[in-house]
C-alpha positions as CSV (number, residue, x, y, z in Angstrom):
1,X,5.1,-4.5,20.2
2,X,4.0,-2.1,22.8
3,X,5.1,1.6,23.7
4,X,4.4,2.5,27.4
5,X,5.4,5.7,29.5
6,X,3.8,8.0,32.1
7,X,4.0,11.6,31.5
8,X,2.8,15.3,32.7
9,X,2.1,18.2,30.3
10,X,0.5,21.2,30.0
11,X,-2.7,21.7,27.8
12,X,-1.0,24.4,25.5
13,X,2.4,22.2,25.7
14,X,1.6,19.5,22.8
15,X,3.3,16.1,23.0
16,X,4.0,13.7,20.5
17,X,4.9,10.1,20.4
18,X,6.5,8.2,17.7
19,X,7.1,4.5,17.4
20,X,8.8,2.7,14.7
21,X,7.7,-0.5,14.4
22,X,9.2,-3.4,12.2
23,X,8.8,-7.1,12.1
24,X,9.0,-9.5,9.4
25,X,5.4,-9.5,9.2
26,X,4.9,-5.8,10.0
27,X,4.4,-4.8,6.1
28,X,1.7,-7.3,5.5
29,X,-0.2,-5.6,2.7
30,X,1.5,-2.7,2.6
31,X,4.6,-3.7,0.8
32,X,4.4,-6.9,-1.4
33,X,7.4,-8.6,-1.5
34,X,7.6,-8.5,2.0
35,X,10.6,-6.9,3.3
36,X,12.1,-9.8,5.3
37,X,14.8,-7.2,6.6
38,X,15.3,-3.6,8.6
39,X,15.3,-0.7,6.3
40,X,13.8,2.0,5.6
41,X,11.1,0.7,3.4
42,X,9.6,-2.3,6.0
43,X,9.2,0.4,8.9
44,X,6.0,1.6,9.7
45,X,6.4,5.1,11.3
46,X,3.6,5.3,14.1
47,X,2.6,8.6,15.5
48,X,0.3,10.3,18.0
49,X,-0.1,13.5,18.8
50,X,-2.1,15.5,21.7
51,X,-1.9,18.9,21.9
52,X,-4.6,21.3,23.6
53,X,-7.3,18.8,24.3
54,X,-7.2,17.0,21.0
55,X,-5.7,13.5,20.6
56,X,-4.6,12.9,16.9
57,X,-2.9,10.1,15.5
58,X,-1.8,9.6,12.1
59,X,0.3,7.5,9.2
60,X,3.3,11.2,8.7
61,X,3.6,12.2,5.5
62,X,6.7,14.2,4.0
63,X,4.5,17.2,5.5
64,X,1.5,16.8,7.6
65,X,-1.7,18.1,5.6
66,X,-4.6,19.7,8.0
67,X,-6.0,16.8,10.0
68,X,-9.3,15.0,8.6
69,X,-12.2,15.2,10.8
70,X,-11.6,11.2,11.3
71,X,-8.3,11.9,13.0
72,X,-9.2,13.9,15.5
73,X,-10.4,12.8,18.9
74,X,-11.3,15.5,21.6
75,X,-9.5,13.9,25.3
76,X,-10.5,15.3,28.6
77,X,-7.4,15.3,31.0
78,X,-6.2,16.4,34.5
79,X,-2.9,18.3,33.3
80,X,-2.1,18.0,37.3
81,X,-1.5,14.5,37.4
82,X,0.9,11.8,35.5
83,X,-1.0,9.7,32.9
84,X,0.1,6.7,31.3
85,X,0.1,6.7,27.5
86,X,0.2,3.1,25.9
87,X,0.8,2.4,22.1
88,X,-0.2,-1.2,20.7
89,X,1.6,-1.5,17.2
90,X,0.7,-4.4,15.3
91,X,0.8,-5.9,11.8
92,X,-1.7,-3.9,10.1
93,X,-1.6,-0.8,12.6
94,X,-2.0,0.9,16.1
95,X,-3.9,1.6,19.2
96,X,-3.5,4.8,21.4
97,X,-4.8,3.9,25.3
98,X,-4.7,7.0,27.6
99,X,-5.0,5.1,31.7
100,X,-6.2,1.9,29.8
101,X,-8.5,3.5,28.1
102,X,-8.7,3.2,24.4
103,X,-8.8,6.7,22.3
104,X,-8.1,6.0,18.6
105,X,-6.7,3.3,16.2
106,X,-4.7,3.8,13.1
107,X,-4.7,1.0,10.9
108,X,-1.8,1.4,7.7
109,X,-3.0,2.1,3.6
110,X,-2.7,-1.6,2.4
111,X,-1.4,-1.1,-1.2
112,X,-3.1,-3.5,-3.8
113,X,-0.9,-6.8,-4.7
114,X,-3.0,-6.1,-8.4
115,X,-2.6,-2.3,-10.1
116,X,-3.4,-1.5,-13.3
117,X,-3.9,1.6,-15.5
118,X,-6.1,2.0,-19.0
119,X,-5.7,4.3,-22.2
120,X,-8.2,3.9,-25.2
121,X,-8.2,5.3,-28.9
122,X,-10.6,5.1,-31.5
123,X,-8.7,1.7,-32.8
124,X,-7.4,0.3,-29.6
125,X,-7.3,-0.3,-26.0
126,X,-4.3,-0.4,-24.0
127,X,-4.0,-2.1,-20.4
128,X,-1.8,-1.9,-17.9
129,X,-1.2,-4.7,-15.3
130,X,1.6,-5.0,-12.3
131,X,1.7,-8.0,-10.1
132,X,3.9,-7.1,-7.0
133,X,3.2,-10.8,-5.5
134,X,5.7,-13.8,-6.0
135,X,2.7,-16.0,-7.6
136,X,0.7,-15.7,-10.7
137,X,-2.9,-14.1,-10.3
138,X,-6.3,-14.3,-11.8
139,X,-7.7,-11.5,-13.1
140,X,-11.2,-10.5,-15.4
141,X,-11.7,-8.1,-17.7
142,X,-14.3,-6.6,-18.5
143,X,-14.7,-4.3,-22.0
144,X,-17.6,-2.0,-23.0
145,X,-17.0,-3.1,-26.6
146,X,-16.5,-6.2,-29.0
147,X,-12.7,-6.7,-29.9
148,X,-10.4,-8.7,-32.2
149,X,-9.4,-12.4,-31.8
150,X,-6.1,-11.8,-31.0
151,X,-4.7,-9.6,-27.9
152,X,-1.1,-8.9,-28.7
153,X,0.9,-8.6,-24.9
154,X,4.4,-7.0,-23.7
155,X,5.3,-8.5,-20.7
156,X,8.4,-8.2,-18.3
157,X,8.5,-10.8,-15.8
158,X,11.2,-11.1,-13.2
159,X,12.4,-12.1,-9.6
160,X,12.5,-8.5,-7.2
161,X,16.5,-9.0,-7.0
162,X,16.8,-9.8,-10.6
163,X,18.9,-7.0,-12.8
164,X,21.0,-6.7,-16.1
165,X,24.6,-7.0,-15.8
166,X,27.6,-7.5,-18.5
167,X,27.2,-11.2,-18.3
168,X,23.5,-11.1,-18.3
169,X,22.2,-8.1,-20.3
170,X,18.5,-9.7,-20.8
171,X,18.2,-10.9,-17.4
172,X,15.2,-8.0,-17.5
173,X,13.7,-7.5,-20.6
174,X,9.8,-7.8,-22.7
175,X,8.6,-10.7,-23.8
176,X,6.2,-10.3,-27.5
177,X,3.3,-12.9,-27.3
178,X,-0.6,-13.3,-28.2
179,X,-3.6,-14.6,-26.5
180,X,-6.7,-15.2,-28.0
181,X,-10.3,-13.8,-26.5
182,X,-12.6,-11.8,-28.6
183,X,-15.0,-11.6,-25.8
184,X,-16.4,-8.6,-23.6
185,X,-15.3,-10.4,-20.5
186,X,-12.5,-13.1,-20.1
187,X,-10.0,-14.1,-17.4
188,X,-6.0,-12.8,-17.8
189,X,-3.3,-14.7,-15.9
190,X,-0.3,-12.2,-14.8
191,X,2.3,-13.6,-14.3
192,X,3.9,-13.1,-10.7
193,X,6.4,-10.1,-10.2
194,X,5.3,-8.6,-13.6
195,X,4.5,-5.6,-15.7
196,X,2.2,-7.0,-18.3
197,X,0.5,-4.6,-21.3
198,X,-2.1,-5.9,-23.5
199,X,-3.3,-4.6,-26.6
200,X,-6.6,-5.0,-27.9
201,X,-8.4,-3.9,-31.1
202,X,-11.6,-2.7,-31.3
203,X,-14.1,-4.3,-33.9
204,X,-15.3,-1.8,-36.2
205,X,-19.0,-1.2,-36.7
């Protein structure tokens, strides 16, 4: 998709552009499952600013914090003339071209398909996994200490469109299991569209 327009302004006269760009592809990486539909979640909000020589583009925010030294690009322009400002959205960002000329790219925060979180005690070890993707994925962990045999797991495993209802109230609910390990490294299979939480013991000295 591409923005196009020739326009005068003053130096002390900012002007901003904003593009919203969708596609079914647009949030590759940035929303997992993709959003096959227009809403409000799928649309990447592109921006670019220039305002007293400074070109500045930019993923908005709810506010917009003080620009990073990495989004600002000083321009040189004849505020006497038309110029023609070109944006070049694609799937993973965009391109700001001032008369052909290219001035800054923005590419969008890819959000990991993989999270997970970790809390420790003195007896255990507690981790946190969340697979956003539709297929199961391979993961290794790795401890700084010996554990227990046996991991006990909590898992809650379901379709993005899945819910609870009347008819089926444990359409969404945890699992109870065990896998066995008692190594410092070993490989963990999560499940796709999952929030998995594994509980290890720690050996004792």
């Amino acid at each position: 998709m591409t923005f196009e327009i020739d326009v005068k302004f003053d130096r002390d006269n900012p002007v901003t552009f904003t593009v919203w760009n969708h596609g079914q592809e647009t949030d590759v990486g940035c929303n997992e499952p993709k959003d096959p539909e227009w809403d409000v979640y799928s649309v990447r909000n592109q921006k670019w600013k220039i305002a007293d020589g400074v070109s500045a583009c930019r993923i908005p925010w709810l506010y917009d914090p003080p620009l990073s030294p990495e989004e600002i690009v000083p321009v040189e322009l004849d505020y006497d003339a038309f110029h023609h400002f070109e944006i070049r959205c694609s799937h993973y960002g965009y391109s700001c071209y001032i008369d052909g000329i290219l001035i800054q790219e923005q590419k969008h925060k890819l959000h990991p398909v993989i999270s997970a979180s970790c809390e420790t005690t003195e007896e255990e070890i507690i981790l946190k996994l969340v697979n956003v993707e539709g297929e199961e994925k391979e993961v290794t962990i790795s401890l700084d200490c010996e554990i227990s045999r046996g991991i006990h797991t909590e898992t809650v495993q379901a379709p993005p469109d899945c819910v609870n209802s009347f008819e089926h109230p444990l359409a969404v609910s945890a699992v109870m299991g065990s896998t066995d390990c008692g190594a410092r490294e070993f490989v963990y299979h999560v499940p796709a569209y999952s929030v998995s939480v594994l509980v290890m013991m720690k050996k004792s000295n």
